[in-house]
C-alpha positions in Angstrom: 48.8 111.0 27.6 48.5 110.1 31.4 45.0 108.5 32.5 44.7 109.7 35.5 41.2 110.1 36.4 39.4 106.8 37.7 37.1 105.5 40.2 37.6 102.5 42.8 35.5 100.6 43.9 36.3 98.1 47.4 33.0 96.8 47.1 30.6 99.7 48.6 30.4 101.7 45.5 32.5 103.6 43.0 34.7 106.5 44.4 36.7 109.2 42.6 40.8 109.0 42.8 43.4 110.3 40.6 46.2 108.3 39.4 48.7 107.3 41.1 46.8 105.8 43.9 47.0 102.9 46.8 44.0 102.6 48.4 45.8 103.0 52.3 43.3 103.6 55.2 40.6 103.7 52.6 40.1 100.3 53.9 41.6 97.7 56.5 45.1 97.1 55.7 45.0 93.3 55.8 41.7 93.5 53.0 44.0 92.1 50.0 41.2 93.4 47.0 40.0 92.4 44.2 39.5 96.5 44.0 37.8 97.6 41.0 39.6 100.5 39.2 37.2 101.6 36.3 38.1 104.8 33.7 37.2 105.6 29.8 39.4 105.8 27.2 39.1 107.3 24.1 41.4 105.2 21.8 42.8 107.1 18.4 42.0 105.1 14.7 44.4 102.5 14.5 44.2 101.4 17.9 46.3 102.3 20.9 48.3 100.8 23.9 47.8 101.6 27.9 51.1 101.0 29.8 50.5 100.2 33.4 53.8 101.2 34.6 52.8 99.7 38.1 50.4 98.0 39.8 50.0 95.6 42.8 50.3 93.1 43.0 48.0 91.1 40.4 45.7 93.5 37.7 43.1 91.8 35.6 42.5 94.2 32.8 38.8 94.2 31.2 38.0 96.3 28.1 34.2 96.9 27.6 33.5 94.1 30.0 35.7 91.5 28.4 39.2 89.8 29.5 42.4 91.8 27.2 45.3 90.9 30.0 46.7 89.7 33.2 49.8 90.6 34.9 51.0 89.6 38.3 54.2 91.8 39.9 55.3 94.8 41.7 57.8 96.2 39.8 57.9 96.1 36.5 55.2 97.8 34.0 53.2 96.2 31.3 51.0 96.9 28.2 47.7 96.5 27.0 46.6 96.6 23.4 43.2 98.3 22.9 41.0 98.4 19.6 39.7 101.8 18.6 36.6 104.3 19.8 35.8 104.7 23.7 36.9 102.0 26.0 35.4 101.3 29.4 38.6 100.0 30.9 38.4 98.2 34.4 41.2 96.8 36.3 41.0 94.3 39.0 43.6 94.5 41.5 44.7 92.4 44.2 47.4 92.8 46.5 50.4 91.0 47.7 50.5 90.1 51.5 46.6 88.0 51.2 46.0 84.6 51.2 46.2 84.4 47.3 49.7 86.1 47.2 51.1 85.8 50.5 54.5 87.5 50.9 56.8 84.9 50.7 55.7 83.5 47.9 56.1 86.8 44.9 58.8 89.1 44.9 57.3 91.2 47.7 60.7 93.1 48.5 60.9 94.3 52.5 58.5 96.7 52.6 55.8 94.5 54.2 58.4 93.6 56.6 59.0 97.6 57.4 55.2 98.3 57.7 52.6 96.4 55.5 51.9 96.0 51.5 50.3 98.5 49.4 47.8 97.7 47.2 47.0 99.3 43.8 47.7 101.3 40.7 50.7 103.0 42.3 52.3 104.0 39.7 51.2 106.1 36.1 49.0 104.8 33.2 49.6 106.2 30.0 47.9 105.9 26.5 50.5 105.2 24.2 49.9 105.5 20.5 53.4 104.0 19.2 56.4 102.4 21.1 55.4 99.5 22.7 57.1 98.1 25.5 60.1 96.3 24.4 61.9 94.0 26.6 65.5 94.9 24.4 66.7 98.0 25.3 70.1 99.5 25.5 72.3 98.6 28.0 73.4 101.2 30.6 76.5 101.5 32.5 79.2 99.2 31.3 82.5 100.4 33.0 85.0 98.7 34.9 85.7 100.7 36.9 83.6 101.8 40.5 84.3 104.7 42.4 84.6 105.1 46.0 81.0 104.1 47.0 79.7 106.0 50.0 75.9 104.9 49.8 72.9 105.6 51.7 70.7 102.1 51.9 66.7 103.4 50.9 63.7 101.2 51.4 61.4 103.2 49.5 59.4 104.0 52.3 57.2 106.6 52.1 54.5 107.2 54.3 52.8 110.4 53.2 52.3 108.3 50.2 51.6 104.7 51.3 53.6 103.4 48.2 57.1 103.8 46.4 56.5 106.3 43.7 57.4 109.7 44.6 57.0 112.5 42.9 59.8 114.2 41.1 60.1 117.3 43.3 60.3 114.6 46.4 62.9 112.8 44.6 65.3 115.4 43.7 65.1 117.3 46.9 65.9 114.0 48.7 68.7 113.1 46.4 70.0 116.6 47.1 70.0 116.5 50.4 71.6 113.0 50.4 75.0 114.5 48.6 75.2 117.3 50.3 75.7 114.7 53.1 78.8 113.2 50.9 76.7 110.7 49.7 77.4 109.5 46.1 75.1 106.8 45.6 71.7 105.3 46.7 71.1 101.7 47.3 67.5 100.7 46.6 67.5 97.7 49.1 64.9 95.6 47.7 62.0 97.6 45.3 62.6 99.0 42.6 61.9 102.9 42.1 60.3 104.5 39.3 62.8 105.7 36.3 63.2 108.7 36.8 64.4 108.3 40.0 67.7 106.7 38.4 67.3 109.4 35.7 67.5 112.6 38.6 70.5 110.6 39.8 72.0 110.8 36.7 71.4 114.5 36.5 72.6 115.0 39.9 75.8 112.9 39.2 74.7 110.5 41.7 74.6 106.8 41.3 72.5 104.1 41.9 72.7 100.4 43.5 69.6 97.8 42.3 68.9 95.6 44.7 66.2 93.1 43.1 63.3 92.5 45.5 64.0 88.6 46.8 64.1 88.5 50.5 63.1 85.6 52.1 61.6 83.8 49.5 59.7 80.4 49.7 62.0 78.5 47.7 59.5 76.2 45.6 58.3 80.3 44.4 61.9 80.5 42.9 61.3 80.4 39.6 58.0 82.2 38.7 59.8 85.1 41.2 62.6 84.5 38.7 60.6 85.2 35.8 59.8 88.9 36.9 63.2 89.9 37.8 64.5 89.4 34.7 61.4 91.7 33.0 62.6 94.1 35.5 66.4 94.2 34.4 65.3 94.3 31.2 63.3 97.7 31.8 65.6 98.8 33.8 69.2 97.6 32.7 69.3 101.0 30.1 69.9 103.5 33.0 73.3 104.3 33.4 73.1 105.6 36.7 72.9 102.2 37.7 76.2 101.3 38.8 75.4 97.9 40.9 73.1 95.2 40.9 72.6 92.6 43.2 70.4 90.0 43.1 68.9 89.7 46.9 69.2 90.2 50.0 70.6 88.0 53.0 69.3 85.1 51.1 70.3 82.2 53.4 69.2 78.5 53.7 66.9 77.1 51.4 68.0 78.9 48.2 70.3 76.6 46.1 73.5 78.0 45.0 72.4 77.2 41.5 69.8 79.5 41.6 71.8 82.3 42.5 74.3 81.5 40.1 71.9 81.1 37.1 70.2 85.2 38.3 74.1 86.5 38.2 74.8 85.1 34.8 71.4 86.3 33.8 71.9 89.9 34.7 75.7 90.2 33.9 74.1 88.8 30.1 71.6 91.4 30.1 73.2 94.5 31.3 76.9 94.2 31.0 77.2 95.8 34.2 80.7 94.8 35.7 79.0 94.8 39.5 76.8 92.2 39.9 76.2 89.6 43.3 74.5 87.0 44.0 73.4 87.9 47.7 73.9 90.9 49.4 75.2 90.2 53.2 76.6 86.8 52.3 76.0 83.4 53.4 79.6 83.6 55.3 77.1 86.1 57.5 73.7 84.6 57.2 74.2 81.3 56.3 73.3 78.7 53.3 75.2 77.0 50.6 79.1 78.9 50.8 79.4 79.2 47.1 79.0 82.4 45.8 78.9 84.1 42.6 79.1 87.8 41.3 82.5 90.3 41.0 82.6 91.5 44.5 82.0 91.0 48.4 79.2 92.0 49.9 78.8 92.0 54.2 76.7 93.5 56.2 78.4 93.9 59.6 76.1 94.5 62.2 78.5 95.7 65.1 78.5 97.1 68.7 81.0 99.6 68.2 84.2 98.5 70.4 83.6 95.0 67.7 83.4 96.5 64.5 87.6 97.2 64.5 88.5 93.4 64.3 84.9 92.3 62.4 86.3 94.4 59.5 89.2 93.2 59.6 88.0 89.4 59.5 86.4 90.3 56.7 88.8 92.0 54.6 90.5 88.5 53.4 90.7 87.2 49.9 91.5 89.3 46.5 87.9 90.6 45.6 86.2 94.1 45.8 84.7 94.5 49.4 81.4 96.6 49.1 79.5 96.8 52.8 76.0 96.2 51.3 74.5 97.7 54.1 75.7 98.6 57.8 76.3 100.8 61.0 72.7 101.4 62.1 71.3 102.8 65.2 68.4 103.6 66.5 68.0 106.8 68.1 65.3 107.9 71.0 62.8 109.1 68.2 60.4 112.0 68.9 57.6 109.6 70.5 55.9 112.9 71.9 54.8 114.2 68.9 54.1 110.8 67.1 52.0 110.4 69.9 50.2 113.5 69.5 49.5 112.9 65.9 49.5 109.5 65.8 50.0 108.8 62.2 48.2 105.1 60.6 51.5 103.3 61.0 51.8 103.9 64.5 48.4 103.3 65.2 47.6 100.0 67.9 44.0 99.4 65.2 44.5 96.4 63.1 42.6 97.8 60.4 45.1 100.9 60.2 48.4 98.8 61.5 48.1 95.2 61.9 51.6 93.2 62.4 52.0 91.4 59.4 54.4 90.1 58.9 56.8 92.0 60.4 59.0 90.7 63.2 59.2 94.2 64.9 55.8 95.7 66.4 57.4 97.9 69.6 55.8 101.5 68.7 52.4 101.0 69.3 52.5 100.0 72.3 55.2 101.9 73.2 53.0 105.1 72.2 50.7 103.7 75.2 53.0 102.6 77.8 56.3 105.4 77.5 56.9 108.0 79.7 58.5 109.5 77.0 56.0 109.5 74.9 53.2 110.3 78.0 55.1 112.6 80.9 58.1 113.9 77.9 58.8 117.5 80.0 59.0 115.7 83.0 61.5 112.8 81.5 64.0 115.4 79.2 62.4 113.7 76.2 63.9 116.2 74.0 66.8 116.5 75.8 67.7 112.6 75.5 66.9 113.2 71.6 70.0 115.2 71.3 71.9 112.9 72.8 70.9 110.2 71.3 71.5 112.4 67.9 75.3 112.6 69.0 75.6 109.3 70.1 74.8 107.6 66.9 77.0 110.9 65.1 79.7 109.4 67.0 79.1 106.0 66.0 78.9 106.7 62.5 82.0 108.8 62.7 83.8 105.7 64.8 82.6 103.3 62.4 83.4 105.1 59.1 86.9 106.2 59.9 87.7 102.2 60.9 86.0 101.4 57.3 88.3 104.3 55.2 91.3 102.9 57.0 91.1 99.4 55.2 91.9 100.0 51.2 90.6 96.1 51.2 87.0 97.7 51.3 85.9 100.4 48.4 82.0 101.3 50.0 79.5 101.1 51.9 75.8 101.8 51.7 74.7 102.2 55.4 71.7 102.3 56.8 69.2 103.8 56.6 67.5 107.0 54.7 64.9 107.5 56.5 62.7 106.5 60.4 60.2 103.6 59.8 57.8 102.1 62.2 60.4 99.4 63.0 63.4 101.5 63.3 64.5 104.5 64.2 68.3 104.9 62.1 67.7 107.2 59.2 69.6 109.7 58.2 66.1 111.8 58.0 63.3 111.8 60.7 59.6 110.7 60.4 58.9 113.7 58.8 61.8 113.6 56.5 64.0 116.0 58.2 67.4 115.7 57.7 68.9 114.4 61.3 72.6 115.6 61.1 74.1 118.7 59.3 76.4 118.2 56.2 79.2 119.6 58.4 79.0 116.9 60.9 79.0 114.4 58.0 81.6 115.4 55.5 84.7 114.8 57.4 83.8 111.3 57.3 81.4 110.8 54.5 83.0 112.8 51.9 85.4 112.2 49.2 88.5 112.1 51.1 88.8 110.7 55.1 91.4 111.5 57.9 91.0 108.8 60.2 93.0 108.0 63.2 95.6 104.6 63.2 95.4 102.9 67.4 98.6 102.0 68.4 98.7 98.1 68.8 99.0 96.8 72.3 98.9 93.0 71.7 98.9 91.8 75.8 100.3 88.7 77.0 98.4 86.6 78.1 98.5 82.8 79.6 101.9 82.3 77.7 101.3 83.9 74.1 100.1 87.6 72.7 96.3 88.3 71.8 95.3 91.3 69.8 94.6 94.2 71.6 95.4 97.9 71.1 95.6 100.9 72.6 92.8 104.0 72.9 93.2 106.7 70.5 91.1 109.6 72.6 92.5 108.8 76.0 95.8 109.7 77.2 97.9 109.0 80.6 99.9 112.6 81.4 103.2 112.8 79.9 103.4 111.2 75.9 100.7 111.5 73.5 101.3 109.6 70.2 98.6 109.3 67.4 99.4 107.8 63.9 97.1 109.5 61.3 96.2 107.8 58.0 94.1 109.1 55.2 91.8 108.0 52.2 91.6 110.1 49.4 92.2 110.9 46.0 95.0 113.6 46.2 98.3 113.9 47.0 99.2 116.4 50.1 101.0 116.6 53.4 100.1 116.7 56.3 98.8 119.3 59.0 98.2 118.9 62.8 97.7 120.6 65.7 96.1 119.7 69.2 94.2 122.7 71.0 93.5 123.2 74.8 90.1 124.2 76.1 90.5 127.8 75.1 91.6 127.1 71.7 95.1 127.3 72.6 97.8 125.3 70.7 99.7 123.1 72.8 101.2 121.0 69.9 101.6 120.7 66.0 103.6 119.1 63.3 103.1 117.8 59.6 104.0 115.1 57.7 105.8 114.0 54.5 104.2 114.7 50.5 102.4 111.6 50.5 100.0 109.6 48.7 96.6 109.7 49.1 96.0 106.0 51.2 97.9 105.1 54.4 99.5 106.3 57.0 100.8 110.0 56.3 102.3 111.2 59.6 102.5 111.1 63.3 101.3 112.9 66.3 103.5 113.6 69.0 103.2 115.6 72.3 105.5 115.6 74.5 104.7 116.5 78.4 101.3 116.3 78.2 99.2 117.6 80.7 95.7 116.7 82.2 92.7 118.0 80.8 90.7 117.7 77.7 91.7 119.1 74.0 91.0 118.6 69.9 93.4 117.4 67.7 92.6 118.8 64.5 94.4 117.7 61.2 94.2 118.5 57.6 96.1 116.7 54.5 95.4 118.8 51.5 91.5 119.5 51.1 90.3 116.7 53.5 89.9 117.9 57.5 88.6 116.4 60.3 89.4 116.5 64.4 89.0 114.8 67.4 88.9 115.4 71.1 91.4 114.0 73.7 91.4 113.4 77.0 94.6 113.2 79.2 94.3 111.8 82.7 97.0 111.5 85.7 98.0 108.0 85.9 96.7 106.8 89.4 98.1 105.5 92.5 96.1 102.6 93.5 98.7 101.8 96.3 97.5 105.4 97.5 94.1 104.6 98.2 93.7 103.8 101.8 90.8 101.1 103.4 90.1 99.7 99.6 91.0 96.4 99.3 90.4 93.7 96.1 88.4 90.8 95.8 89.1 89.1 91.9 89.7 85.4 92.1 89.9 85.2 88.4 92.9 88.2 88.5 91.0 90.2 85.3 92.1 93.0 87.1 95.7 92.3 88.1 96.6 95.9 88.5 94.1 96.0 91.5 96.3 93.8 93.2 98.1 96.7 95.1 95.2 98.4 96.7 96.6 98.0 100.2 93.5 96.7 102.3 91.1 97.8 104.3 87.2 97.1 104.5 86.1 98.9 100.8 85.9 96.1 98.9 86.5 96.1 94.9 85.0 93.1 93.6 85.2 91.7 89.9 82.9 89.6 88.1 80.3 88.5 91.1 78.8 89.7 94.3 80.8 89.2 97.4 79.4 89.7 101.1 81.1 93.0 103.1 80.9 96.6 104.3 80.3 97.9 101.0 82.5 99.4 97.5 82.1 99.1 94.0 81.0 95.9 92.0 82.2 95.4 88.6 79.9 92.7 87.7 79.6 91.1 83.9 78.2 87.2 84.7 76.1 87.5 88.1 73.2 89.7 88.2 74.0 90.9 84.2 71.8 90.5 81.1 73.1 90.6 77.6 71.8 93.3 75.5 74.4 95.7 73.3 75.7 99.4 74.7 75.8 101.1 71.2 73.3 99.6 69.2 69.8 100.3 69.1 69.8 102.1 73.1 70.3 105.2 74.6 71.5 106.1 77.6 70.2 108.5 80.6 73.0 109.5 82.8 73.0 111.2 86.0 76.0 112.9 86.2 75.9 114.9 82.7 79.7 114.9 82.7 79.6 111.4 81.9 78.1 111.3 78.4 81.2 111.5 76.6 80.6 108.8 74.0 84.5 109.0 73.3 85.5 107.7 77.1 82.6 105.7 77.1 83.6 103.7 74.0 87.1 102.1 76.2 84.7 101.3 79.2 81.1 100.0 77.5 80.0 96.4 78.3 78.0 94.3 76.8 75.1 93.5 79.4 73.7 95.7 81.6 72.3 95.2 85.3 68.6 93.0 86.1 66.7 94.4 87.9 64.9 91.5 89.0 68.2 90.7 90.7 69.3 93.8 92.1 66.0 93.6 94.4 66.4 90.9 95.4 69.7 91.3 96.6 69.8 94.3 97.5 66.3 95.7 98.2 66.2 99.5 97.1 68.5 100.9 94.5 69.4 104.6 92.8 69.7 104.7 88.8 72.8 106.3 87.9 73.1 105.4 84.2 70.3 103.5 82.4 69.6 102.1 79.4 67.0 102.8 77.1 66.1 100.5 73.9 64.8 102.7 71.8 62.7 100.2 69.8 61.0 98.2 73.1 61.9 101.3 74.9 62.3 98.4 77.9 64.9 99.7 80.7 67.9 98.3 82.6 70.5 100.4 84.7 73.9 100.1 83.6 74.7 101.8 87.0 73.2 102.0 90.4 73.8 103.0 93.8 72.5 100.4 96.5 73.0 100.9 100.0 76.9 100.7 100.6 77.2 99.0 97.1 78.2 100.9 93.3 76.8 98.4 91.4 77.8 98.3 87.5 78.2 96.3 84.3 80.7 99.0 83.1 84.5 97.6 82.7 87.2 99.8 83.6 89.4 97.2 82.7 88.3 97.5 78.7 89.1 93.7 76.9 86.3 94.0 74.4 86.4 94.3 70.8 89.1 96.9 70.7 89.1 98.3 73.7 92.2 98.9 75.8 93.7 95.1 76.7 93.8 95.7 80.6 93.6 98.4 83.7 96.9 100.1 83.2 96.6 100.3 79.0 93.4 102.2 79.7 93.2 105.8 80.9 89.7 106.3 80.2 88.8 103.0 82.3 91.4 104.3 85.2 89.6 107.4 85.5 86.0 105.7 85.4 87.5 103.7 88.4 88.6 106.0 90.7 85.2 108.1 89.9 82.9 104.8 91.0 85.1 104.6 94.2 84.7 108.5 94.8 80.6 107.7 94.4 80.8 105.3 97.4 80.5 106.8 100.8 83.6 106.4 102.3 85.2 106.4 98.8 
């Protein structure tokens, strides 16, 4: 039977709730408690246990105004043994994030770091008359084998709720709407969620990935935070949905080795589970003792897209399982208009409602005040830019996901994140839990099986030896296209292709060999290609996806009449043959003359990311094609500190946006006589094109900045 009508008291008097319940905005969010839960329970002859299946973070249980129990954690439940007749039960409750229990020191998980604690009974109390809670349960999943994990990384954050125990109508609609997005697992990245969240998945033929709430600890906390996680694997360890455990999070200096070792062995010993590691993200990425422990590898690659190509591929050494515990954010221009207009408590600037925390992210509130997004959005295309910051990070999870199926080294990935939060914007859903992209945009590279696209390699030479380097996939000089194509899935098939003009036209097509379902499984060949833009679409059995293509003439630079080059450091050899005159194409710094185009990346630059966490505003619309842009993006963008002073007034052509300080810096400006830019036709990072002439996307960039100059 569930007890679920009580009082709480904060000090000021009893008030009504119902179970479950986190007192919220009822009262400041920094107040840590004691609150005073009180109800009456009618105990049966023979006596009777209450299970608290969660409270936080420390509950002092009274029975008719005497001590019975005391339990301190999040996560896992606990009983109370009461004698028979009517009870006056009162709980005591004090949260984690106070003085008494500051974060650090109990197994707080990241929520507090994604908006504050939660205090409370959160989760159901039940009068139980048999059963007690035993710590030796079944074990749950026990195979070897693991398949294809395609994960989506949940921090149990729900604001409607202020606490991680949804119902089960929330649960199962947001598990459904999950797979129909190809997902096929959910990572619970540090909290644990109530069981029958792992029993939906279960139903729904989804699995599950326990991450155990250590992030960050104060080490000399180790052990008592020790002593809870293993009474939560041992409440939790009989779901079978379970398919991976790790133990933490980006645990880094400070945490000995041993200690990790001794929680792997401990959960392997309880559960049997074949998937169990010590630290998810690695100390290889965040640092701390090297020795690891568990049955697979477990990154977190944190890229700007042209990087992630030759990141994966540094980590994809060694003979272990490769799982990408959690990767490939970014944060899109969220709907600050709205959010403004209803302001929600964890977007509010009141310290009572929104204080910082602990959190090491605090942008939106001020943002909400300061914005013009968020005040003037008609006049500023606020929606506008929220579609194209939608298709930007669609592209970068498409990018991102095709590079990851193309290495067999790595079986999964759980990327981030489900949903919006006050300190990001990256979910697959919205703030108001609306899903952000449509299963159709998702499947091609989410689902079961992946087409994915093979660069050629281009490794330049350069100062007497070869460097890696390969070519662009979407962008083509007129004449040859060729495209390797490689797939990931579990069927065998051939291959289909064909590549499409403008009107739907087909220009080209082929297919490939019976093959497996892993590798390369044909080639794309076009022969007389032609400028203009087209889709390659391809199919290998059940699996589809496509791509567009862009072909360009190749230019003439010697053509180009009154241009001339200035690039000491020869980073742009090809320039070379401009044939003179008093346009001036300088590389790298700021030279004195009539006027041209700057291609600037030390002098008057600032290092900030293209891709991640940014959007950009572009005035010339035919630019935001994130395919061409992904050859050409740089890694800094212009100061505007400096560009006044050097140059006085200046025209925006392409700015950046960060969409968590929502700060501003042009990537692209017109001043006086000057096209001023961090953008790099000549490609070079990551895997963009090595060089000028291996880079069609970067040619034609080129040749449009010298059209933008006045006598270009």
């Amino acid at each position: 039977m569930l007890l679920t009508r009580w009082t709480v008291d904060y000090g000021d008097g009893p008030h009504p709730v119902v179970l479950p319940h986190a007192w919220g905005q009822d009262i400041s969010v920094e107040w840590e408690g004691p609150a005073v839960y009180r109800t009456e329970v009618d105990i049966p002859r023979g006596g009777g246990t209450v299970r608290f299946h969660g409270v936080s973070y420390a509950a002092e249980v009274f029975a008719n105004g005497g001590p019975v129990a005391r339990h301190e954690g999040i996560w896992d439940a606990f009983d109370v043994a009461l004698p028979t007749g009517k009870v006056d039960l009162e709980v005591r409750v004090t949260k984690n994030g106070g003085p008494t229990y500051p974060v650090r020191d109990v197994a707080s998980g990241f929520l507090p770091f994604v908006y504050h604690t939660f205090g409370g009974i959160f989760r159901e109390v039940e009068l139980i008359e048999s059963d007690p809670l035993s710590p030796l349960g079944e074990r749950g999943r026990g195979e070897g084998s693991l398949p294809y994990v395609r994960g989506l990384l949940h921090w149990g954050w729900y604001p409607e709720l202020g606490h991680p125990n949804p119902d089960e109508e929330t649960i199962r609609t947001e598990v459904r709407a999950a797979k129909e997005l190809g997902f096929n697992l959910v990572k619970f990245c540090l909290w644990v969620p109530p069981h029958r969240y792992l029993d939906i998945l279960e139903e729904e033929g989804m699995l599950g990935w326990l991450e155990l709430p250590l992030w960050d600890p104060r080490p000399e906390r180790l052990q008592a935070m020790a002593d809870e996680i293993e009474r939560i694997v041992l409440q939790y360890r009989h779901h079978p949905s379970i398919a991976i455990w790790t133990v933490g999070c980006e645990l880094s200096t400070g945490i000995p080795h041993e200690f990790r070792r001794e929680m792997v062995g401990m959960v392997q010993a309880l559960t049997g589970c074949p998937w169990v590691k010590d630290n998810s993200g690695g100390a290889e990425m965040y640092g701390g003792d090297l020795r690891e422990y568990g049955t697979f590898d477990d990154f977190h690659p944190y890229c700007d897209l042209p990087f992630y190509p030759p990141v994966l591929d540094s980590l994809c050494s060694g003979e272990s399982t490769i799982l990408l515990g959690e990767f490939n954010d970014h944060d899109v221009h969220r709907d600050l208009a709205r959010i403004g207009n209803e302001l929600p408590y964890w977007a509010s600037s009141l310290p009572e409602l929104n204080a910082q925390g602990v959190r090491w992210q605090h942008d939106l509130p001020s943002v909400l005040e300061s914005s013009r997004f968020a005040l003037e959005p008609t006049k500023n295309r606020h929606r506008a830019l929220m579609e194209s910051s939608r298709r930007k990070s669609l592209f970068i999870r498409k990018t991102v996901h095709e590079a990851v199926r193309a290495r067999p080294e790595i079986n999964g990935y759980a990327i981030t994140g489900w949903r919006d939060t006050p300190i990001s914007s990256s979910g697959f859903f919205d703030d108001w839990g609306g899903a952000r992209f449509t299963p159709e945009e998702c499947l091609a590279w989410n689902g079961e099986g992946c087409l994915f696209p093979i660069p050629t390699r281009r490794p330049p030479w350069v100062h007497g030896g070869n460097r890696p380097g390969w070519l662009d996939p979407f962008s083509y000089f007129a004449g040859d296209v060729f495209l390797r194509i490689g797939v990931s899935a579990p069927e065998e098939a051939s291959l289909w292709w064909r590549i499409a003009d403008a009107e739907g036209r087909t220009v080209a097509r082929g297919s490939g060999e019976f093959s497996g379902g892993h590798g390369e499984v044909g080639q794309v060949v076009w022969e007389g290609a032609t400028p203009g833009e087209y889709r390659l679409e391809a199919k290998f059995g059940t699996v589809e996806n496509a791509w567009p293509l862009w072909v360009v003439e190749r230019p003439q630079w010697p053509l180009l009449e009154g241009w001339s080059v200035h690039d000491p450091a020869g980073l742009i050899p090809e320039l070379s043959e401009l044939p003179g005159g008093d346009r001036l194409l300088a590389v790298r710094r700021a030279v004195e003359g009539a006027g041209g185009v700057l291609l600037l990346d030390e002098e008057g630059t600032l290092p900030m990311p293209f891709w991640r966490e940014c959007i950009q505003e572009f005035k010339n619309p035919s630019l935001e094609r994130w395919e061409r842009m992904l050859p050409v993006s740089p890694d800094g963008a212009l100061d505007p500190k400096w560009l006044l002073d050097r140059f006085g007034d200046y025209e925006v052509l392409m700015n950046r946006v960060d969409t968590r300080t929502y700060a501003e810096h042009p990537l692209l400006v017109r001043a006086g006589n000057w096209i001023v830019t961090t953008l790099r036709p000549q490609g070079g990072l990551g895997s963009q094109p090595p060089g000028l002439r291996h880079n069609p996307a970067g040619c034609a960039l080129l040749r449009y900045l010298m059209q933008l100059n006045p006598r270009g």
